[in-house]
N, C-alpha and C positions, 0 to 999 in steps of 0.2 A: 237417822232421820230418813223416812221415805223421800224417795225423789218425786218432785211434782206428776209424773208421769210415768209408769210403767209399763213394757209391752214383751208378753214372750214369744215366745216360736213353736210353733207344734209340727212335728213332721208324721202324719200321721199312715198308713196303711189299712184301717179298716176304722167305722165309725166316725170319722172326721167329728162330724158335729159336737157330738155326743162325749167324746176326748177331750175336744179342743174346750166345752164349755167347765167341764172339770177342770180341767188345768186352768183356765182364769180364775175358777174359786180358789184353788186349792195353789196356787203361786200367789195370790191376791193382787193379781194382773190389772191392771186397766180395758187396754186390750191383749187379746192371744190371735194371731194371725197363725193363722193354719193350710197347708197344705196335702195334699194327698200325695204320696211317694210313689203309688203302686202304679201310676200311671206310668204308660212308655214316653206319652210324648210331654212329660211335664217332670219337673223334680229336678233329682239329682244326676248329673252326666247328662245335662241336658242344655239348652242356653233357653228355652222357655220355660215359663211357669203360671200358675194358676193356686189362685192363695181365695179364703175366705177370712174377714175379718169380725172377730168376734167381740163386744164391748160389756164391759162391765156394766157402764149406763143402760139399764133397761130401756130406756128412748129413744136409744138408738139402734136401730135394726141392722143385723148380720152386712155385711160387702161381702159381694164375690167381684173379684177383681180377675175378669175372663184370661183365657190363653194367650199369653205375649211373651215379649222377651223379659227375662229378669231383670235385664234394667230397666226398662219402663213400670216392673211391677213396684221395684222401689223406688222411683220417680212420683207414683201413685203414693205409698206409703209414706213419702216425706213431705207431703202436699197436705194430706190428712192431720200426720203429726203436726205440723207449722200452723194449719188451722186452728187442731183443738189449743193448742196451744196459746194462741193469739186472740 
């Protein structure tokens, strides 16, 4: 049984968009929250980040969730979740 909600992770290097929209079809994702790796000051070995969130629901248009720290970006994404959720 699907879970009520599904959401993947994309860590992407080139194309972001364009990846991250495929991998929602093609994991049958709800949302796919996506990141750019290639950046220096964002990613991995890093403590900030910079995510685009991408939905399944066409009604709902693309987030870019700006440069901060990764806990605040998942601060942001568990605020989102709780909502659509609720």
């Amino acid at each position: 049984m699907r879970p009520k909600m599904v959401i993947g992770f994309a860590a992407e290097t080139t194309s972001l968009e364009k990846n991250a929209v495929q991998k929602l079809k093609d994991k049958n994702c709800d949302w796919i929250i996506a990141n750019d790796i290639s950046k220096d000051e964002s990613g991995f070995d890093n403590e900030n980040n910079e995510v685009t969130i991408f939905y399944k629901n066409e009604k709902m248009k693309k987030e870019k969730l700006s440069l901060k720290k990764k806990s605040e970006i998942s601060e942001e994404i568990v605020d989102r979740i709780v909502a659509q959720i609720n």
